[in-house]
Each structure stands twice: as C-alpha cells, then as structure tokens.
C-alpha positions as CSV (number, residue, x, y, z in Angstrom):
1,X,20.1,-50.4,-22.0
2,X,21.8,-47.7,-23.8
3,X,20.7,-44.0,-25.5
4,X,22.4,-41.6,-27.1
5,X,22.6,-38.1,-25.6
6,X,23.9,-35.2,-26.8
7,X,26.3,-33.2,-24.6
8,X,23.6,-30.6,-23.8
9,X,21.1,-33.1,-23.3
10,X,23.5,-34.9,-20.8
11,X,24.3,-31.8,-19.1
12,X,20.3,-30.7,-18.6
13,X,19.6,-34.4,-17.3
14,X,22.5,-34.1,-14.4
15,X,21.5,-30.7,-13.4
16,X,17.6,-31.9,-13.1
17,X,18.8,-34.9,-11.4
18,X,21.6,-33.0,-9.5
19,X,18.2,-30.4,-7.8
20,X,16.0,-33.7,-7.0
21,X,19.4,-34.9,-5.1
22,X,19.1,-31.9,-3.0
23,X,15.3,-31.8,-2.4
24,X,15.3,-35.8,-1.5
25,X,18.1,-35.1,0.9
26,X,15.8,-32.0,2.9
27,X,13.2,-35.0,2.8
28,X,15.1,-37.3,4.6
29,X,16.8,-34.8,6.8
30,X,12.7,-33.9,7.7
31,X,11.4,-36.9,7.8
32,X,10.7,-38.8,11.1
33,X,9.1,-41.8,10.3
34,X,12.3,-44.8,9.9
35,X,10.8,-46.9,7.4
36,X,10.4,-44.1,5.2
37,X,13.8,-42.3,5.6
38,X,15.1,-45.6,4.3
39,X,13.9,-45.8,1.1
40,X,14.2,-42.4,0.5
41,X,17.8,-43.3,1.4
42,X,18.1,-46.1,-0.9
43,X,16.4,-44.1,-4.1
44,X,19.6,-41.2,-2.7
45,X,22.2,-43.8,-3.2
46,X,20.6,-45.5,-6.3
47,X,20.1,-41.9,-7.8
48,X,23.7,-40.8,-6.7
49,X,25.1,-43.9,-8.7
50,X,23.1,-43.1,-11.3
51,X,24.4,-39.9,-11.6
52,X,28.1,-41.2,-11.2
53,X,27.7,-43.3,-14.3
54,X,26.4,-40.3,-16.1
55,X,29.0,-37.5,-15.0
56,X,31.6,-40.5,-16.5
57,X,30.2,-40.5,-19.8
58,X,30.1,-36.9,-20.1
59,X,34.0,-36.5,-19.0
60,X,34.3,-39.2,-21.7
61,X,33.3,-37.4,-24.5
C-alpha cells in the first residue's frame, strides 16, 4: 500500500506518532498486569518500525 505525502505532511505524521511513542511507553512502564504490557509492547515495536520506514522516506526526499 502506498500514499503520497507531502514533506510537511510526513513531518506532522512522525511528530503525532513520535508523542503516542512516548505516552505508550509511560503505559507500559505503569502497567502491572503482564498480558497487557505485552501487547502494548508489541503495538511499541510495530509502531517504532513503522516510524523507521517513514523517517527513511523523508531522508529520501
């Protein structure tokens, strides 16, 4: 699946995604409950690969 972003567009969308990063990490860091911690550690590796991809693209262009 591919879109076309513009560079500014890019940029808000790693920023947004940059803050919900930070927040999941608190959650996990506050949560006690095991089964829960690892999803929300899954979605933080998903999202940080996510992001990886995305920071690439914008260094691309």
């Amino acid at each position: 699946m591919n879109y076309n972003l513009t560079e500014t567009e890019l940029e808000l969308l790693i920023d947004v995604l940059s803050g919900y990063l930070n927040d999941l990490r608190d959650e996990i860091r506050h949560t006690d409950n095991r089964s829960y911690k690892e999803e929300l550690r899954l979605r933080e590796k998903t999202l940080n690969t996510i992001m990886e991809k995305f920071r690439q693209k914008n260094e691309s262009n």
